[in-house]
N, CA, C and O of each residue as an XYZ file, in Angstrom:
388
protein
N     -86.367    -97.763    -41.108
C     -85.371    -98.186    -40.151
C     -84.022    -97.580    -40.544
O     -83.814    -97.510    -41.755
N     -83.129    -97.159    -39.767
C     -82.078    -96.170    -39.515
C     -81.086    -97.088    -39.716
O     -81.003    -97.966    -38.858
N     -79.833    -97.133    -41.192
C     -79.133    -97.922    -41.034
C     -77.909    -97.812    -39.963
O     -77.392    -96.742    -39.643
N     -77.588    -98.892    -39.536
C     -76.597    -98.926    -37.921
C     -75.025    -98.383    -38.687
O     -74.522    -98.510    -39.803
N     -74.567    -97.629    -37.197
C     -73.741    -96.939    -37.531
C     -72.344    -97.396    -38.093
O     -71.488    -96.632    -38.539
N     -72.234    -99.025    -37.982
C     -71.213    -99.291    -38.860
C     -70.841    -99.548    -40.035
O     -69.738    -99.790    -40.523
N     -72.604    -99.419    -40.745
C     -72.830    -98.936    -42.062
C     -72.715    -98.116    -42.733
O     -72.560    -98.203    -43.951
N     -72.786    -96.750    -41.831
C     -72.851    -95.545    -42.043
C     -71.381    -95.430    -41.944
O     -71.069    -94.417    -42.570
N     -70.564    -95.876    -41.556
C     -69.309    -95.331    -41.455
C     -68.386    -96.397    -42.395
O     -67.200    -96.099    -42.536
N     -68.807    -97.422    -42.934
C     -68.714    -98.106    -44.313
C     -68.579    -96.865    -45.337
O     -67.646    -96.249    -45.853
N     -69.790    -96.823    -45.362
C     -70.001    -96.022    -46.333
C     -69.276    -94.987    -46.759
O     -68.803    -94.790    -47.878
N     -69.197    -94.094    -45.423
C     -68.171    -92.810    -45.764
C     -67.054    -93.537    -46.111
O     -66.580    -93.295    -47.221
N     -66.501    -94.404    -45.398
C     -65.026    -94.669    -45.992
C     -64.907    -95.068    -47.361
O     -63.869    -94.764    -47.948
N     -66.080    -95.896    -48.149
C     -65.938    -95.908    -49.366
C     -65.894    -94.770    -50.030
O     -64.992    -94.728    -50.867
N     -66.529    -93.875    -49.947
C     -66.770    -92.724    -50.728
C     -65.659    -92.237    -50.591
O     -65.012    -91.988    -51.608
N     -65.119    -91.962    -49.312
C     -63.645    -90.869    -49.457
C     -62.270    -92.050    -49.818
O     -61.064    -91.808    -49.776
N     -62.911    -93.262    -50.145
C     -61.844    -93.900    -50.863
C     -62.213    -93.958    -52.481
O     -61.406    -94.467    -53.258
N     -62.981    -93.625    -52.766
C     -63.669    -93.167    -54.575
C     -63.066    -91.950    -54.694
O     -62.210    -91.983    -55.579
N     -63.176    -90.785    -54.109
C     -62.917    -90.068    -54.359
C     -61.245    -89.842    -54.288
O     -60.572    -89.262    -55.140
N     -60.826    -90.376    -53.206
C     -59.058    -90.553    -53.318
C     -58.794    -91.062    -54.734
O     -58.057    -90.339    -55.404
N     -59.220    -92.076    -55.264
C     -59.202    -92.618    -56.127
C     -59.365    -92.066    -57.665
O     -58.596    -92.030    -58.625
N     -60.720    -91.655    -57.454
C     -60.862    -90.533    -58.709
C     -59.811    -89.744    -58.824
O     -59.285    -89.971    -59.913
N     -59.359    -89.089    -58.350
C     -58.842    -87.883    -58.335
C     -57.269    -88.542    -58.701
O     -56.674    -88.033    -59.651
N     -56.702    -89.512    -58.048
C     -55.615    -89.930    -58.658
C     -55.827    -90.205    -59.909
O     -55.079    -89.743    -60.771
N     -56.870    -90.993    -60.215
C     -57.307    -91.606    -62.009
C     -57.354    -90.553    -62.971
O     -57.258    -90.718    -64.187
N     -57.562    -89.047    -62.156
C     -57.287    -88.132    -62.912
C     -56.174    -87.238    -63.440
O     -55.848    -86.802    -64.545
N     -55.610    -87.121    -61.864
C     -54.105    -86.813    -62.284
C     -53.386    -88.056    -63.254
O     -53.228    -87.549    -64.365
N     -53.032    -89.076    -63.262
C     -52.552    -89.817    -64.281
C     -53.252    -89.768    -65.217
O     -52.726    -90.424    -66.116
N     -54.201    -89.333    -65.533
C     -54.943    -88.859    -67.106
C     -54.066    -87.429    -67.358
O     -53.215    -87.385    -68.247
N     -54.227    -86.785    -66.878
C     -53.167    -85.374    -67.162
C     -51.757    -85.677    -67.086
O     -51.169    -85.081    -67.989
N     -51.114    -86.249    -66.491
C     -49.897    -86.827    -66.360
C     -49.157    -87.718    -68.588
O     -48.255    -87.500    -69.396
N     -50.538    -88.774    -68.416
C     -50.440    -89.143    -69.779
C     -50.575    -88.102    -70.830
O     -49.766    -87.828    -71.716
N     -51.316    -87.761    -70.673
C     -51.605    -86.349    -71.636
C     -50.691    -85.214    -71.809
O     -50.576    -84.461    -72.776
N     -49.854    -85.240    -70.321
C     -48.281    -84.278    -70.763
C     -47.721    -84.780    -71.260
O     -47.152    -84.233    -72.205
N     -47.502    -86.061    -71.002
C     -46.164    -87.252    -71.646
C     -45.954    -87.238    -73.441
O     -44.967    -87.272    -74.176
N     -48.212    -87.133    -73.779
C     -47.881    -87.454    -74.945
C     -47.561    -85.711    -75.154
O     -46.348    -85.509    -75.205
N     -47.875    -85.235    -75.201
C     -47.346    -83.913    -76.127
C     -45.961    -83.966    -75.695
O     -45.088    -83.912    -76.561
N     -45.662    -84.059    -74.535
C     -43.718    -83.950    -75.011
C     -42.853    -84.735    -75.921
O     -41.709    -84.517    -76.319
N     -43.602    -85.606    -76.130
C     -42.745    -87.181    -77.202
C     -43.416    -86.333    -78.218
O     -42.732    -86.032    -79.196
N     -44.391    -85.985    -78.170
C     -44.592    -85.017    -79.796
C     -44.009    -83.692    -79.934
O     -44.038    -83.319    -81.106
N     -43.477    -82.837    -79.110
C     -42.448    -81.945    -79.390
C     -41.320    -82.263    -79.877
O     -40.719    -81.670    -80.773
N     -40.750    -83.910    -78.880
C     -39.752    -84.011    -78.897
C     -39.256    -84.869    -79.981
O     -38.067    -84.960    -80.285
N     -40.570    -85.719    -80.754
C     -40.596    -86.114    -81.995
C     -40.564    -85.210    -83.489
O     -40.499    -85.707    -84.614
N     -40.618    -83.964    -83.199
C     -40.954    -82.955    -83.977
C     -39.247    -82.333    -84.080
O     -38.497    -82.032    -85.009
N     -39.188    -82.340    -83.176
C     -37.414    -81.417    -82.492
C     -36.204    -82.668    -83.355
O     -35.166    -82.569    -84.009
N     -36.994    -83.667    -82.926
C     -36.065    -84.848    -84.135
C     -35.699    -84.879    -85.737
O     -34.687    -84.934    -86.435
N     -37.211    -84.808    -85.914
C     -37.854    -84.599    -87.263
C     -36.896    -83.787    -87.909
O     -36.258    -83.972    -88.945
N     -36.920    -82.539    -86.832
C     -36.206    -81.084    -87.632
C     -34.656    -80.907    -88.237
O     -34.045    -80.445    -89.201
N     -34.429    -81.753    -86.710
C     -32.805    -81.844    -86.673
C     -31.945    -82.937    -88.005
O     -30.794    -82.823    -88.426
N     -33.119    -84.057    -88.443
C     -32.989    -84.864    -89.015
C     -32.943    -84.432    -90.472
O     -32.050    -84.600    -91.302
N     -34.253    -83.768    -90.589
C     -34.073    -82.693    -91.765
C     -32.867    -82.523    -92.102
O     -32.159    -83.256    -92.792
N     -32.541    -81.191    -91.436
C     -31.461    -80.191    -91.090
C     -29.981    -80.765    -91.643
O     -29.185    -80.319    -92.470
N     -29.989    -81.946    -90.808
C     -28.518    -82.897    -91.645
C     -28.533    -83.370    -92.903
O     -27.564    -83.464    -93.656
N     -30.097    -83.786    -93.204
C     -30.576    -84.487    -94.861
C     -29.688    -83.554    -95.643
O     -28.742    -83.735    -96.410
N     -30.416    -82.332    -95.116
C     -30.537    -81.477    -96.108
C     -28.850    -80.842    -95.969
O     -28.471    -80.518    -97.095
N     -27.935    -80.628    -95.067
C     -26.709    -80.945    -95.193
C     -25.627    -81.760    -95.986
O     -24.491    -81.443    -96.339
N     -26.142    -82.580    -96.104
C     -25.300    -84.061    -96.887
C     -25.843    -84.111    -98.314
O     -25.257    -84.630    -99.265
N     -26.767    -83.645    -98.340
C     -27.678    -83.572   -100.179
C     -26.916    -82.064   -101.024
O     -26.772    -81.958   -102.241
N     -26.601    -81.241   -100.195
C     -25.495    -79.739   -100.065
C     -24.514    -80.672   -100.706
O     -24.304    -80.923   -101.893
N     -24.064    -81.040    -99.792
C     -22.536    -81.609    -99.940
C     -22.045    -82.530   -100.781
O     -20.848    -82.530   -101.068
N     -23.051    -83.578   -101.365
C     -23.034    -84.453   -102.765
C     -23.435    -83.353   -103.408
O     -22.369    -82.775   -103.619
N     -24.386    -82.618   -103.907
C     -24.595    -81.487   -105.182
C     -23.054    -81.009   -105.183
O     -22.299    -81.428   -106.061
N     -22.706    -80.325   -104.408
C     -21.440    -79.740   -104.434
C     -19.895    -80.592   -104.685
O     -19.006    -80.246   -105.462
N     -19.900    -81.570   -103.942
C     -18.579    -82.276   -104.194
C     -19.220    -83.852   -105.255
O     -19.234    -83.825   -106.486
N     -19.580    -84.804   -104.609
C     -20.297    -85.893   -105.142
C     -20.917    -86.868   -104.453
O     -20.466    -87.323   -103.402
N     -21.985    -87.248   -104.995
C     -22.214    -88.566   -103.743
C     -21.434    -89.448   -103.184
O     -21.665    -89.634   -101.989
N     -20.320    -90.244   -103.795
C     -19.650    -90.738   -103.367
C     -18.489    -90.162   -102.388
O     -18.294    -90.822   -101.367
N     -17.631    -88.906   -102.607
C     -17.209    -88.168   -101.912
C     -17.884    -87.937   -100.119
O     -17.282    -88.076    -99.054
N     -19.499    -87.498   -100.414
C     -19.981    -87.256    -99.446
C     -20.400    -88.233    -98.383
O     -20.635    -88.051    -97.189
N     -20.436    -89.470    -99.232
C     -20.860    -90.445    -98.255
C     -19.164    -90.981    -97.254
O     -18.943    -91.209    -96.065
N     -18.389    -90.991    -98.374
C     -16.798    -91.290    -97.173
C     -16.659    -89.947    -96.024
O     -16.055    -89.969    -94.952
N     -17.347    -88.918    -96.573
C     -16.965    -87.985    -95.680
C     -17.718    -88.120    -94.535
O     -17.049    -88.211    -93.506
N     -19.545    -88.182    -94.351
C     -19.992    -88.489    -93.311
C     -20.384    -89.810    -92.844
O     -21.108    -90.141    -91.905
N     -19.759    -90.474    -93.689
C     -19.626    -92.253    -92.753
C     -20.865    -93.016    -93.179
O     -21.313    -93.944    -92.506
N     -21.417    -92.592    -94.337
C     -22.546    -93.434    -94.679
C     -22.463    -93.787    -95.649
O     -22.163    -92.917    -96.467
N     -22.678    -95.353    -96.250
C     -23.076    -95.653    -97.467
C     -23.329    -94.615    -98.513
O     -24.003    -93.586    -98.446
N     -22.586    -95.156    -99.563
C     -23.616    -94.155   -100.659
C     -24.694    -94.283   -101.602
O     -24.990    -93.382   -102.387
N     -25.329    -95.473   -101.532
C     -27.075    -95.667   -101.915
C     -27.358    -94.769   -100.551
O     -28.261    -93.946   -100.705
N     -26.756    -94.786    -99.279
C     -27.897    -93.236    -98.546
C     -27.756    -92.360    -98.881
O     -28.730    -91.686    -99.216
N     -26.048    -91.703    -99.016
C     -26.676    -90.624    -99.561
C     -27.126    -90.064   -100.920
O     -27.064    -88.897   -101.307
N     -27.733    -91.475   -101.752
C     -28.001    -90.950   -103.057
C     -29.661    -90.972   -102.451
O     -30.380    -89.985   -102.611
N     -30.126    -92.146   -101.787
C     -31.536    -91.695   -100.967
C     -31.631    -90.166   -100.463
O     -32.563    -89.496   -100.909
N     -30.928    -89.705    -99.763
C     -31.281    -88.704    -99.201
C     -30.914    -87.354   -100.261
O     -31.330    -86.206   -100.110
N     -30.241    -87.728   -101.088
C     -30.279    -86.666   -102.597
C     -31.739    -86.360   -103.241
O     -32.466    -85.373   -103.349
N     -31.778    -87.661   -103.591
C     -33.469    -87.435   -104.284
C     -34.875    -86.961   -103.220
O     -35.800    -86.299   -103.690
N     -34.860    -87.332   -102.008
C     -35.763    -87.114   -101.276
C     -35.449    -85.058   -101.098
O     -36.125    -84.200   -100.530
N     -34.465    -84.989   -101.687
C     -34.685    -83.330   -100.873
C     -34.622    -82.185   -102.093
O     -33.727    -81.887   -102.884
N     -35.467    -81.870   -101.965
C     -35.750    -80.647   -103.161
C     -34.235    -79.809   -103.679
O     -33.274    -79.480   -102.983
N     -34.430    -79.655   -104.947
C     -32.765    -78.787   -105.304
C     -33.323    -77.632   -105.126
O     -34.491    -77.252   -105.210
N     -31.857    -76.863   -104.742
C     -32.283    -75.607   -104.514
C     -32.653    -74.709   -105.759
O     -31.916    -74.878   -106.732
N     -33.657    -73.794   -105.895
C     -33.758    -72.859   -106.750
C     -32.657    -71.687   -107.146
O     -32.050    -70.977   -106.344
N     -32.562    -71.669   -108.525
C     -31.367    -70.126   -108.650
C     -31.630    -69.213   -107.414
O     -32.784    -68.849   -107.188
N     -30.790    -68.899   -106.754
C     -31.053    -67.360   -105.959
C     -31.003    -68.025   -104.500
O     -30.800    -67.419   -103.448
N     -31.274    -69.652   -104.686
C     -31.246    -70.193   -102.781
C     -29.675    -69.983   -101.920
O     -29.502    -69.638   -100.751
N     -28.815    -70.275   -102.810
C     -27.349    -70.062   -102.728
C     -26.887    -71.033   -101.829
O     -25.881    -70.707   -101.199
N     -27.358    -72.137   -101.606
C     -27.385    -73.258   -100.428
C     -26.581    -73.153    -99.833
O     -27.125    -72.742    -98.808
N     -25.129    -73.227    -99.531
C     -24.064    -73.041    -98.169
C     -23.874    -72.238    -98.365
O     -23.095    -71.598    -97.658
């Protein structure tokens, strides 16, 4: 027996509403999946920049003093005696600034 045609047209509408559906469930899977790699570039681009100053202010106590360096860039100086020890001294020949 031949199901009646307002079954048949049930039907299609479910399907081309699955498939509307899928296909959005997919773009927001790619959507998430850009998001995360940009917070991980842009966590990385942080990282660097964060570095970059460490390693600025650890310059600048070797050279003048920790205490000096910390009135100069506005931080405590248990930080910048933290951020002294965390950063490698430079080797003869690095010539740091």
């Amino acid at each position: 027996m031949a199901a009646p045609d307002h079954i048949k047209l049930a039907q299609r509408r479910i399907a081309t509403l699955d498939r509307v559906y899928r296909r959005a469930l997919a773009g927001l899977d790619a959507a998430q999946e850009h998001r995360a790699e940009v917070l991980a570039d842009a966590d990385r681009g942080v990282r660097a920049a964060r570095d970059r100053a460490e390693a600025a202010v650890a310059e600048m106590a070797r050279q003048l003093s920790a205490p000096l360096a910390a009135e100069l860039v506005g931080v405590p100086v248990r930080e910048v005696r933290r951020i002294l020890r965390a950063q490698p001294a430079p080797r003869d020949g690095d010539g740091g600034l």
